[in-house]
N, C-alpha and C positions, 0 to 999 in steps of 0.2 A: 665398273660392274664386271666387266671383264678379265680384272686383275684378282678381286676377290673370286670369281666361279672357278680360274684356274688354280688358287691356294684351296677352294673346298674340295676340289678334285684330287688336288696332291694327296690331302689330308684322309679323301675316300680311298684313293688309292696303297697309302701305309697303311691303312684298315685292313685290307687284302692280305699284307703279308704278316699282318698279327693273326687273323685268320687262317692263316696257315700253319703257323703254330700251335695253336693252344691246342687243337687235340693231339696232333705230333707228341706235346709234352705229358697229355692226358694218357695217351694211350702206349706212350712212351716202351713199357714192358713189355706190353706186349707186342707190339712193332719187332723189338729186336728179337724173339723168340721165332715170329711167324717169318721173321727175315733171314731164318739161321740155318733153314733146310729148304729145298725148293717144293718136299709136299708139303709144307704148311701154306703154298702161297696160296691157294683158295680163301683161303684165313683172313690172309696179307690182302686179298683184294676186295672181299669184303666191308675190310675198315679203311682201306681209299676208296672205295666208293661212299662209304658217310662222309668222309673226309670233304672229298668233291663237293658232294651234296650238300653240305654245311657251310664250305667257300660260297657255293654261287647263290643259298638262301643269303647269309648273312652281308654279302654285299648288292642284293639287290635284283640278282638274277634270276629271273624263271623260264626255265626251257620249254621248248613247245614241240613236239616230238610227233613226224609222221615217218610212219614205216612201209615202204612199198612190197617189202618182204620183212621177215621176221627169222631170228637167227634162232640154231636149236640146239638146246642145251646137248654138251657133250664132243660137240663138234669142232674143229678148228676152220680159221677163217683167217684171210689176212684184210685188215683195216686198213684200208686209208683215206684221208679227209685233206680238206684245202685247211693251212696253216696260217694265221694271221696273226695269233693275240696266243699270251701264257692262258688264258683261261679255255685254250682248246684241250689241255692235258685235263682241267677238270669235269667239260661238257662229255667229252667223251668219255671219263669214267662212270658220270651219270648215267650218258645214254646207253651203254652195252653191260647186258647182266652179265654174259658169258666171260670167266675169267681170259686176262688178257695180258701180254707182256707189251710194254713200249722198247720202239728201237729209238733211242734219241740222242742229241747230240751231249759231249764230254761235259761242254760247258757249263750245265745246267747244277751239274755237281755242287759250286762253287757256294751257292743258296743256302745259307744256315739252316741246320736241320733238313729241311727238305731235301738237300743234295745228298745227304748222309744214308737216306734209306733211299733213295733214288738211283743210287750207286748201285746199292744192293740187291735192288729188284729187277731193274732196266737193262735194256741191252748195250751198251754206250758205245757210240762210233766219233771216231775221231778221223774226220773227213779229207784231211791234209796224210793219214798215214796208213798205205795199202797195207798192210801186214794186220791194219784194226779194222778195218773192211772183209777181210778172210775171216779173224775172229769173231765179228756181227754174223756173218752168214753160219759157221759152226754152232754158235751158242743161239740162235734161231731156230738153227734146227733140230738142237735139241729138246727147245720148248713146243715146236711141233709136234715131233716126239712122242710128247708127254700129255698129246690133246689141249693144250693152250693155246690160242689163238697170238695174232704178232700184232701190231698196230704202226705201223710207219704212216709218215707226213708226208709224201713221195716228192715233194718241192725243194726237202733238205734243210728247210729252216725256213723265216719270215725274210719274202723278199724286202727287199732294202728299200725297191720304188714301193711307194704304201698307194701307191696310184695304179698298180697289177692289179687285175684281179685273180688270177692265179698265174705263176709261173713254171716253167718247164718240167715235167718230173724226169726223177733218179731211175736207175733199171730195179734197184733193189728189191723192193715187194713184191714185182711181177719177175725176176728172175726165183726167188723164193717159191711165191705162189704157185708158179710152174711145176718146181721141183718136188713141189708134195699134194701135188692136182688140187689144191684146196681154193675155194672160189675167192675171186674179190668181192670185196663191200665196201663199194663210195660211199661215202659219208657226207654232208655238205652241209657246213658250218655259215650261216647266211647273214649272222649279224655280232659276230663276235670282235673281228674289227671296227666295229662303231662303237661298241659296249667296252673293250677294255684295250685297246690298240698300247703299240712300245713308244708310244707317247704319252710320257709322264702326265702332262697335262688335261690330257682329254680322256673321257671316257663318259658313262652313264650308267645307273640300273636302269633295266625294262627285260624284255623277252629275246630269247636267246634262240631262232629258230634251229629248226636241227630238219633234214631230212634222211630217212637211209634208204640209197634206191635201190632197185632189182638186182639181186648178184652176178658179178658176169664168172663163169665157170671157166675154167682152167681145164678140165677132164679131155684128154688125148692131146693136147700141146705139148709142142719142146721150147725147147729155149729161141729157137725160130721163128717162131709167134711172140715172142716178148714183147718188140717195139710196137707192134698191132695193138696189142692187151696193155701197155703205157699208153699207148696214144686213146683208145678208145673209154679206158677209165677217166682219163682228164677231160674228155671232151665231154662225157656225163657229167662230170663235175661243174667244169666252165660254161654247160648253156643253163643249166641251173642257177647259179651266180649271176648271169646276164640277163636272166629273164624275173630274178627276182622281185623288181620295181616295180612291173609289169602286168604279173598273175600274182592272184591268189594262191597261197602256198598252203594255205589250212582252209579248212571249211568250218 
């Protein structure tokens, strides 16, 4: 019994990346038009967000979304959420209306189709080479700039022990968020590693919770205050995480 649930799993699982495809190939044209100038990307994220929303309908997922604050159109913001599962690139595009760029890693590229406009849109940091770390923060802050919102995973990727529940964050978002007084937004992603974890094997449809807490504000910080504003966004994140079992998280 065990042997077959983990072949129906495999088999739910390569669902997922045909899901990912077919409107990539549907929408094809106009992906590369709204990918060919950086005002069309309002456009561009519009149809990743059906995109998203059409992944996690059609494999099963439905998000359940409480908001302790509410973000406002026009504004920028820097994102960040605890990382566990590929399906946090599409919870999150559900959950936030406000146009948004990802900073993520090079690797991701490598994904047929997917990698191709991901390249194009994303801010890609390649975490072995300083000189790509200078260019993340430039090209960041360009999209600042330009009233965009950033989204970074501040852990740097899926820790490796799957037995974490969050691990250490990067300075990256909070040296950023600093530099353009613009608040944080934890995010906290509560069942996404049980639902589609980087094990082939396992996974499930059911509900996806999602919470987004109270913004912590940046306004008259220097870079002096960074390690504070790292440590104090995680610690919102990880007793959320910890207490999940525990409380009620929706009413």
């Amino acid at each position: 019994m065990r042997i077959l649930r983990s072949f129906l799993v495999v088999l739910w699982r390569i669902w997922f990346y045909i899901l990912m495809a077919i409107p990539i190939l549907v929408f094809f044209p106009f992906l590369l038009l709204f990918t060919s100038r950086t005002k069309f990307y309002p456009q561009f994220f519009m149809i990743a967000r059906w995109w998203a929303m059409f992944i996690l309908a059609g494999m099963g997922f439905y998000p359940m979304i409480r908001r302790e604050q509410k973000l406002v159109k026009g504004e920028s913001y820097m994102l960040v959420a605890n990382h566990s599962s590929m399906t946090d690139i599409m919870l999150m595009l559900a959950v936030v209306n406000n146009p948004f760029v990802f900073v993520g890693k090079k690797e991701l590229v490598k994904i047929p189709l997917f990698g191709y406009f991901y390249k194009r849109t994303c801010i890609l940091v390649d975490r072995g080479n300083q000189r790509s770390r200078k260019e993340v923060f430039e090209s960041a802050q360009r999209r600042l700039n330009n009233g965009t919102s950033i989204c970074i995973f501040p852990e740097g990727g899926v820790p490796e022990d799957t037995s974490l529940i969050l691990d250490s964050f990067k300075d990256g978002a909070f040296r950023l968020a600093i530099d353009h007084q613009i608040p944080i937004v934890p995010i906290v992603f509560y069942d996404n590693k049980k639902r589609f974890p980087y094990i082939f094997t396992k996974g499930s449809p059911g509900k996806m919770r999602v919470k987004i807490k109270e913004f912590i504000p940046t306004t008259g910080m220097t870079q002096e205050n960074k390690k504070e504003l790292r440590e104090t966004t995680r610690e919102v994140i990880l007793q959320e995480l910890q207490e999940k079992s525990s409380a009620k998280i929706y009413s």
